[in-house]
PyMOL CGO cylinders between C-alpha atoms (Angstrom):
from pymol import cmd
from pymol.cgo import CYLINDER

trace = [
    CYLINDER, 22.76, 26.96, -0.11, 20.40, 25.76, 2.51, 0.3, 1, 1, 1, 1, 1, 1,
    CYLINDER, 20.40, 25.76, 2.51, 20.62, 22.00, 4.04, 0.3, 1, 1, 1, 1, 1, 1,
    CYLINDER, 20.62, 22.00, 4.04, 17.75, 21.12, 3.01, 0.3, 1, 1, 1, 1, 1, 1,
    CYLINDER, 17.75, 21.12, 3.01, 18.02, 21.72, -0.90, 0.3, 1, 1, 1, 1, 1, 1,
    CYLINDER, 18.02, 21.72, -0.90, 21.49, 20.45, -0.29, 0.3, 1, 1, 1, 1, 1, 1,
    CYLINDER, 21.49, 20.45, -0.29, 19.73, 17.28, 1.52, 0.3, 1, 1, 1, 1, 1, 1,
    CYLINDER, 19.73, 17.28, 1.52, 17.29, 16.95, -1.61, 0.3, 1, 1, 1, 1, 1, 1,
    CYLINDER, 17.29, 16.95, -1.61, 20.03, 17.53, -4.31, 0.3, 1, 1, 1, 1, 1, 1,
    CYLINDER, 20.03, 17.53, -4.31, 21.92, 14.56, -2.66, 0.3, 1, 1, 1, 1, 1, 1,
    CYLINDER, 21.92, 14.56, -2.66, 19.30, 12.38, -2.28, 0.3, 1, 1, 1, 1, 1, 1,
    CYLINDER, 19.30, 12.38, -2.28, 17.56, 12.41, -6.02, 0.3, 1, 1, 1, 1, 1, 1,
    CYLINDER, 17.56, 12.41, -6.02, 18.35, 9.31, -8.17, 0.3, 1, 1, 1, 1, 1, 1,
    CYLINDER, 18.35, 9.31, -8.17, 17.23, 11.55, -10.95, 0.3, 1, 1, 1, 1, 1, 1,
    CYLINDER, 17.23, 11.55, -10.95, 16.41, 15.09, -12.50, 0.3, 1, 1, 1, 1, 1, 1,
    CYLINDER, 16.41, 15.09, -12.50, 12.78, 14.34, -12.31, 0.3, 1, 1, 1, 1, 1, 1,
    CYLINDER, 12.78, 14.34, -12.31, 12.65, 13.64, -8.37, 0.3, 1, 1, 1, 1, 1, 1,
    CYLINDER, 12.65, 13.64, -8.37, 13.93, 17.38, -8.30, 0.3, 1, 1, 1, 1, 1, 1,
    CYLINDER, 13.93, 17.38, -8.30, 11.56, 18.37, -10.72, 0.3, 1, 1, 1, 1, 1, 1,
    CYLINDER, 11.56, 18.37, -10.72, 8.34, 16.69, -10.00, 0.3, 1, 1, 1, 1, 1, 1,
    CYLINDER, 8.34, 16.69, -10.00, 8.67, 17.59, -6.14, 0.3, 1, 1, 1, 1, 1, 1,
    CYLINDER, 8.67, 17.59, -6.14, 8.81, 15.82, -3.09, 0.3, 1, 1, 1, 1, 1, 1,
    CYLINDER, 8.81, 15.82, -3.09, 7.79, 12.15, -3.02, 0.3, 1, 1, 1, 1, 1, 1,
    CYLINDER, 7.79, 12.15, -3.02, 4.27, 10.66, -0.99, 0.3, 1, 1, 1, 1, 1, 1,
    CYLINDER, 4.27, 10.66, -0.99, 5.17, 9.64, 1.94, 0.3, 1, 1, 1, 1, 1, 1,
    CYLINDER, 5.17, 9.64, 1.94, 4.13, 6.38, 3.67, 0.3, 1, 1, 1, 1, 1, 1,
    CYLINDER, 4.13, 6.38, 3.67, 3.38, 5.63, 6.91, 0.3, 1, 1, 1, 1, 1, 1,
    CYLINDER, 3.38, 5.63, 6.91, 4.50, 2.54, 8.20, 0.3, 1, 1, 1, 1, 1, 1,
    CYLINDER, 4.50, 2.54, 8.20, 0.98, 0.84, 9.35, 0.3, 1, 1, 1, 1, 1, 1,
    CYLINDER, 0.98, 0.84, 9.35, -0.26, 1.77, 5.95, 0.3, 1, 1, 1, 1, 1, 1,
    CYLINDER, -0.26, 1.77, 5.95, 1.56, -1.30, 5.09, 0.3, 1, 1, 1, 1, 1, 1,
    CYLINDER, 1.56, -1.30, 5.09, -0.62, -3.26, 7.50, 0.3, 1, 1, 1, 1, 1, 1,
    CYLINDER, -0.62, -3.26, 7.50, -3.67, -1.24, 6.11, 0.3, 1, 1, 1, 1, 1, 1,
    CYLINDER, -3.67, -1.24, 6.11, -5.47, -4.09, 3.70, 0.3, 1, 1, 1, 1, 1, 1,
    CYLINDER, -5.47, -4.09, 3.70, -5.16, -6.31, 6.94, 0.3, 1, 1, 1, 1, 1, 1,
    CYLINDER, -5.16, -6.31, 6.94, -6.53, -4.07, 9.12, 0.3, 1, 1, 1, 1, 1, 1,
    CYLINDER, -6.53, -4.07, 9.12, -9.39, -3.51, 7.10, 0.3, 1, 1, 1, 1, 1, 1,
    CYLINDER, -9.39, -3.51, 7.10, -10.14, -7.15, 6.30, 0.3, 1, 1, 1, 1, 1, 1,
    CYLINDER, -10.14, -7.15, 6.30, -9.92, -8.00, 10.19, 0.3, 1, 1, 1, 1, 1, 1,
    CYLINDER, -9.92, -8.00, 10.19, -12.31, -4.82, 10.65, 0.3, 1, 1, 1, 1, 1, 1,
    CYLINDER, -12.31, -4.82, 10.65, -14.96, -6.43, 8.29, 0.3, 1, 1, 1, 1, 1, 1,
    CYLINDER, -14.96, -6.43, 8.29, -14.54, -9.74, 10.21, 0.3, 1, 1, 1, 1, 1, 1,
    CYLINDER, -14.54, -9.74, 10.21, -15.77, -8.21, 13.37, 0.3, 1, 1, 1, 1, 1, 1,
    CYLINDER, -15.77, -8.21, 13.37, -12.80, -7.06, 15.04, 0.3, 1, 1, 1, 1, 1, 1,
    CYLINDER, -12.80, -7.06, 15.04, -12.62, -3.79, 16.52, 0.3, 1, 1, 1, 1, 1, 1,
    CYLINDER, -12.62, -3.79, 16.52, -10.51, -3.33, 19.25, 0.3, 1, 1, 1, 1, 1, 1,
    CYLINDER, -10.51, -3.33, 19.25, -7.08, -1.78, 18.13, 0.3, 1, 1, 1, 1, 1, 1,
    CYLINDER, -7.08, -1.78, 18.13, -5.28, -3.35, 21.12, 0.3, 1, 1, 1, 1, 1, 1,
    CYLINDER, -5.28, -3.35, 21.12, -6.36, -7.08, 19.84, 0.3, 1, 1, 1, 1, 1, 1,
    CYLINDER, -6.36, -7.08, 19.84, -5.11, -5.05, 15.67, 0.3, 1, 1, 1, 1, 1, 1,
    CYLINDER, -5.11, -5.05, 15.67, -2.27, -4.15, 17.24, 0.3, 1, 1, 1, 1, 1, 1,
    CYLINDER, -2.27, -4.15, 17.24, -0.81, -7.50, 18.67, 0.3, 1, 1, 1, 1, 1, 1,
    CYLINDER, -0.81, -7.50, 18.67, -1.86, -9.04, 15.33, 0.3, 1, 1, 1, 1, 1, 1,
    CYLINDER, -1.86, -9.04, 15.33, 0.51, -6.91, 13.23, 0.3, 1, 1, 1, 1, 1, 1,
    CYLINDER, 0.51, -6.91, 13.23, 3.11, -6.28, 16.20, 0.3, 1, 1, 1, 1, 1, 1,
    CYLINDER, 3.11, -6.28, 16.20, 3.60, -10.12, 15.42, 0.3, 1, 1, 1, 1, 1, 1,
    CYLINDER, 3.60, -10.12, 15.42, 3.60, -9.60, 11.75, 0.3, 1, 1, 1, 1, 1, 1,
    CYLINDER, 3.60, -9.60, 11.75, 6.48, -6.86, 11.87, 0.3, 1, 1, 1, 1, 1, 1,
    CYLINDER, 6.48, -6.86, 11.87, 5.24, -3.62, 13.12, 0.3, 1, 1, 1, 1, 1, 1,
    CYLINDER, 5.24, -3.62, 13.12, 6.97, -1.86, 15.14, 0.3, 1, 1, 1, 1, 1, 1,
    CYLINDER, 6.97, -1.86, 15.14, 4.38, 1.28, 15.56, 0.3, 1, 1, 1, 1, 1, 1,
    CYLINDER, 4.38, 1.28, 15.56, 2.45, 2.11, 18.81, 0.3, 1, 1, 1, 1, 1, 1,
    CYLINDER, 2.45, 2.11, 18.81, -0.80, 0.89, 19.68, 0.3, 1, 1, 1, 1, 1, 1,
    CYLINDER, -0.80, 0.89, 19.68, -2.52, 4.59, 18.93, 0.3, 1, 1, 1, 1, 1, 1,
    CYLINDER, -2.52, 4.59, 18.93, -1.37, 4.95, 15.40, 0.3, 1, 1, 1, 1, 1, 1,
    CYLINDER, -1.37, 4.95, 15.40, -3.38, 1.82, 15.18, 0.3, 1, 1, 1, 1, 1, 1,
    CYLINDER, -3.38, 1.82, 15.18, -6.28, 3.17, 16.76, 0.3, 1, 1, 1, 1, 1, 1,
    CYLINDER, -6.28, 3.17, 16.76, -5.79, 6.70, 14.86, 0.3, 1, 1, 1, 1, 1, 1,
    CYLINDER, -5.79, 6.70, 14.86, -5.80, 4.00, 11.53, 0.3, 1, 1, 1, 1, 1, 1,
    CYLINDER, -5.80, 4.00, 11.53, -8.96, 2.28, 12.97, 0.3, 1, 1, 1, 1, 1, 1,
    CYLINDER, -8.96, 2.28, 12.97, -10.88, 5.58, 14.41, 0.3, 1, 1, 1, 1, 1, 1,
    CYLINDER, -10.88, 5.58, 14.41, -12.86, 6.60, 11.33, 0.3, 1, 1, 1, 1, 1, 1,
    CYLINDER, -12.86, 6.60, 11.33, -13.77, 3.02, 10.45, 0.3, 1, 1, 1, 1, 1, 1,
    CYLINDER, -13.77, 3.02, 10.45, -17.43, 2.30, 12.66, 0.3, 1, 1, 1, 1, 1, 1,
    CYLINDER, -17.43, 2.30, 12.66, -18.32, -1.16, 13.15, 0.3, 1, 1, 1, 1, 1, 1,
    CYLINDER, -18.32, -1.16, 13.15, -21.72, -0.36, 10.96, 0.3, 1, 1, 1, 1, 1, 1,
    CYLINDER, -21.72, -0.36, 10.96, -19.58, 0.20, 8.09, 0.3, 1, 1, 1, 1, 1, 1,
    CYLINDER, -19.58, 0.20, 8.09, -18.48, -2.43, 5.85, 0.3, 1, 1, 1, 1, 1, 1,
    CYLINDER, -18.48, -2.43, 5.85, -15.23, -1.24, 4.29, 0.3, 1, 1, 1, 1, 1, 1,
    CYLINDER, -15.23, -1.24, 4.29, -13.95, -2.64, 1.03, 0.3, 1, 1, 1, 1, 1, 1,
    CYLINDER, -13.95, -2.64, 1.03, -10.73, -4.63, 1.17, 0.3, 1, 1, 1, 1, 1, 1,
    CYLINDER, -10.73, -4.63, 1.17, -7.64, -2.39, 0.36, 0.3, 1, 1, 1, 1, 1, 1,
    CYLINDER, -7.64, -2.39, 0.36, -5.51, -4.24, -2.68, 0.3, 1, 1, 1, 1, 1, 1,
    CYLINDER, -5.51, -4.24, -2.68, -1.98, -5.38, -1.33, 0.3, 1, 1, 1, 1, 1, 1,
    CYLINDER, -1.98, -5.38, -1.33, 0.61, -2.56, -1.81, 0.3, 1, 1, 1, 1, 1, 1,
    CYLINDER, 0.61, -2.56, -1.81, 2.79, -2.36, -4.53, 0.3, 1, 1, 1, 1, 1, 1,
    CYLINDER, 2.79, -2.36, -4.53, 6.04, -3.96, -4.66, 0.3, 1, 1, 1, 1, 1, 1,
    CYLINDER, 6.04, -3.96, -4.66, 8.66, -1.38, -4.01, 0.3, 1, 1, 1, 1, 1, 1,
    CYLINDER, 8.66, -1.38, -4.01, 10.54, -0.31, -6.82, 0.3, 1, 1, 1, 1, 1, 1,
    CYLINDER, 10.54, -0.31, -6.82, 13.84, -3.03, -6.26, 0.3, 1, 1, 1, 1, 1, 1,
    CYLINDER, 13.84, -3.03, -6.26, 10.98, -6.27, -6.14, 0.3, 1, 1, 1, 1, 1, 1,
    CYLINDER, 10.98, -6.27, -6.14, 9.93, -5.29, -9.08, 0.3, 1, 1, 1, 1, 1, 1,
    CYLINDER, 9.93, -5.29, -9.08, 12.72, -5.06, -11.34, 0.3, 1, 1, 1, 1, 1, 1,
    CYLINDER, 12.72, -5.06, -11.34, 14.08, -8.02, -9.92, 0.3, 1, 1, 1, 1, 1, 1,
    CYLINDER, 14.08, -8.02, -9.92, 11.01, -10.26, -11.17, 0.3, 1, 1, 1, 1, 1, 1,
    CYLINDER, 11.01, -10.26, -11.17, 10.88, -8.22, -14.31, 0.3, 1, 1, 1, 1, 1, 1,
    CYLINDER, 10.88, -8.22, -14.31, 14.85, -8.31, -15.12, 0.3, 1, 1, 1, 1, 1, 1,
    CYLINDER, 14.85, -8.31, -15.12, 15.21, -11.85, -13.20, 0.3, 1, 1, 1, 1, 1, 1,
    CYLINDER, 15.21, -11.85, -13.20, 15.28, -15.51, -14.95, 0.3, 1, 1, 1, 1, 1, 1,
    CYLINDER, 15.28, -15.51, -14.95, 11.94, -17.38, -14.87, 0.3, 1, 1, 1, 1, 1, 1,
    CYLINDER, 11.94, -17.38, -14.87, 13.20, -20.48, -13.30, 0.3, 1, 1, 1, 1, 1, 1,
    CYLINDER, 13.20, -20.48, -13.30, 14.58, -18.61, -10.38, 0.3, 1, 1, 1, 1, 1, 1,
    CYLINDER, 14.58, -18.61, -10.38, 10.74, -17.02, -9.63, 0.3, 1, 1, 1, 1, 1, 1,
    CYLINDER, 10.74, -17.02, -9.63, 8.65, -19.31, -6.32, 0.3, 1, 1, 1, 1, 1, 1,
    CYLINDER, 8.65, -19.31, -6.32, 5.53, -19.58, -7.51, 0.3, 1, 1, 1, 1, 1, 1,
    CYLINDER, 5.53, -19.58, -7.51, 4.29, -16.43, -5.62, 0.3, 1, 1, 1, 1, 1, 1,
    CYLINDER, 4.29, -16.43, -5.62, 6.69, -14.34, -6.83, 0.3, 1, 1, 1, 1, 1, 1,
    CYLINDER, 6.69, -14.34, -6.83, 5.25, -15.73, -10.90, 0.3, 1, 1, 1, 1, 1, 1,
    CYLINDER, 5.25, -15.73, -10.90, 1.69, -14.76, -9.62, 0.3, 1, 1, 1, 1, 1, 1,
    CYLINDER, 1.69, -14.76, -9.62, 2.88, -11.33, -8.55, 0.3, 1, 1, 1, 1, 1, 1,
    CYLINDER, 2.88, -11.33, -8.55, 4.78, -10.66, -11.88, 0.3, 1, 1, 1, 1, 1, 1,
    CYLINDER, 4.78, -10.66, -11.88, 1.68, -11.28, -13.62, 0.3, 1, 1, 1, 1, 1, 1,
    CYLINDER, 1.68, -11.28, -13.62, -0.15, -8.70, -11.60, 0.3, 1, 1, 1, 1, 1, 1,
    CYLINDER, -0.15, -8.70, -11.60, 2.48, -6.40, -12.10, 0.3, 1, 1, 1, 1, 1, 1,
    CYLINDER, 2.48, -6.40, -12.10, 2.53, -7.77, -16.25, 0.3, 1, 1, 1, 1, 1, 1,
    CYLINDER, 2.53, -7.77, -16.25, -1.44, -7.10, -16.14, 0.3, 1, 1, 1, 1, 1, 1,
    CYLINDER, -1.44, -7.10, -16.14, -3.05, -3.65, -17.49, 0.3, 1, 1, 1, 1, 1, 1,
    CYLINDER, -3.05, -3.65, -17.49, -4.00, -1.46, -14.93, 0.3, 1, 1, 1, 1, 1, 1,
    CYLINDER, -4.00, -1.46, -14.93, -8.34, -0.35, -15.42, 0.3, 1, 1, 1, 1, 1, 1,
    CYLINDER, -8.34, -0.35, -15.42, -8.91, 2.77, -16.14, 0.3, 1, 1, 1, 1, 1, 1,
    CYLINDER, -8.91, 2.77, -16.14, -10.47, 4.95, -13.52, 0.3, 1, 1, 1, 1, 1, 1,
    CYLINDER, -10.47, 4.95, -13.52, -14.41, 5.38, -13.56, 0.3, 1, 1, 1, 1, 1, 1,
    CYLINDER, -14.41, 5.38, -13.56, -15.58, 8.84, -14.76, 0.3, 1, 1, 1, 1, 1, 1,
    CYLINDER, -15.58, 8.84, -14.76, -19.33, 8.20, -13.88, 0.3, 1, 1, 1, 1, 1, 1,
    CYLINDER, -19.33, 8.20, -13.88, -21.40, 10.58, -11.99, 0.3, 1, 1, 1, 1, 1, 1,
    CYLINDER, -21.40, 10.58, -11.99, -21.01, 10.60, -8.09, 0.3, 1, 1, 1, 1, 1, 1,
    CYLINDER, -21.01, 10.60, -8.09, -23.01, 7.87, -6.63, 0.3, 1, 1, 1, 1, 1, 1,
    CYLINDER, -23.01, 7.87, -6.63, -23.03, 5.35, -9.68, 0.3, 1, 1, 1, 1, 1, 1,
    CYLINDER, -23.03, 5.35, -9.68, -20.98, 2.39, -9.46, 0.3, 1, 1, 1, 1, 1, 1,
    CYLINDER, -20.98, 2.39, -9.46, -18.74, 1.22, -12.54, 0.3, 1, 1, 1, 1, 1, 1,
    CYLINDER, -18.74, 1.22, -12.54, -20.70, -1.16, -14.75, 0.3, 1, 1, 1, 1, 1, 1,
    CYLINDER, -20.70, -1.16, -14.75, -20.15, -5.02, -14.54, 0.3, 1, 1, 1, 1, 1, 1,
    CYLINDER, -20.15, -5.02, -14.54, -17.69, -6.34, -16.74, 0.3, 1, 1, 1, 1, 1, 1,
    CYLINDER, -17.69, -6.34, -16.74, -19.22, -8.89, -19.29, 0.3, 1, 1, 1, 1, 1, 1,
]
cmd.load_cgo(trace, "trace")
C-alpha cells in the first residue's frame, strides 16, 4: 500500500472521511479574513499596515499572503463583511454537551448562533437580491 492511503487510513476519525474524500482545507489568514475585510471597507489598504494588525492578533503568516488576500479587493469596492468562522468542531460540542452555568456570556451568545436555523440559500435569478424579511 502506498503512504499516502496509509497516511489517510490513519488519520480518518470515521468511514465517511474515507468516503466523502479529502477535507477543505484552510488557510491560516482565512481566519483573519472577516477582519481584513472590515478594515478594507474602513479605508485601509495597505497590507503592510493589515499585516501588523493581525501579526499582533496571532498570525504568524508573511506579509504577501496578506497582500495575495488583499490583491483582488480595489479600494472602489465595498466588500460585504465576512461572518466570523465557525467554531471548530471541539468548541462546539463543548458548549453544546457543557453545563449552562459554566458558559461566559460570549460563549451563551455563540451557542445560540450555533442553536439558531441556518437560511436557506437564495435561488433567485442572477442579479436579484433576496427579498427583505418582514
Amino acid at each position: 500500500m502506498a503512504d499516502k492511503t496509509v497516511r489517510k487510513f490513519r488519520l480518518a476519525c470515521t468511514a465517511d472521511e474515507l468516503i466523502n474524500g479529502p477535507r477543505k482545507s484552510v488557510r491560516p489568514i482565512d481566519l483573519y479574513g472577516s477582519y481584513l475585510h472590515l478594515r478594507r471597507n474602513e479605508g485601509v489598504h495597505d497590507a503592510a499596515q493589515l499585516h501588523a494588525e493581525i501579526t499582533a492578533q496571532g498570525y504568524n503568516g508573511s506579509k504577501r499572503s496578506v497582500r495575495r488576500f488583499v490583491e483582488p479587493l480595489r479600494p472602489y469596492q465595498h466588500v460585504a463583511d465576512l461572518p466570523a468562522p465557525p467554531p471548530k468542531v471541539r468548541e462546539a460540542t463543548r458548549r453544546l454537551t457543557g453545563h449552562p452555568d459554566h458558559l461566559t456570556e460570549d460563549e451563551g451568545a455563540k451557542l445560540s448562533r450555533l442553536k439558531r436555523p441556518a437560511a436557506p440559500p437564495w435561488r433567485g435569478s442572477p442579479g436579484t437580491s433576496p427579498p427583505s424579511p418582514r
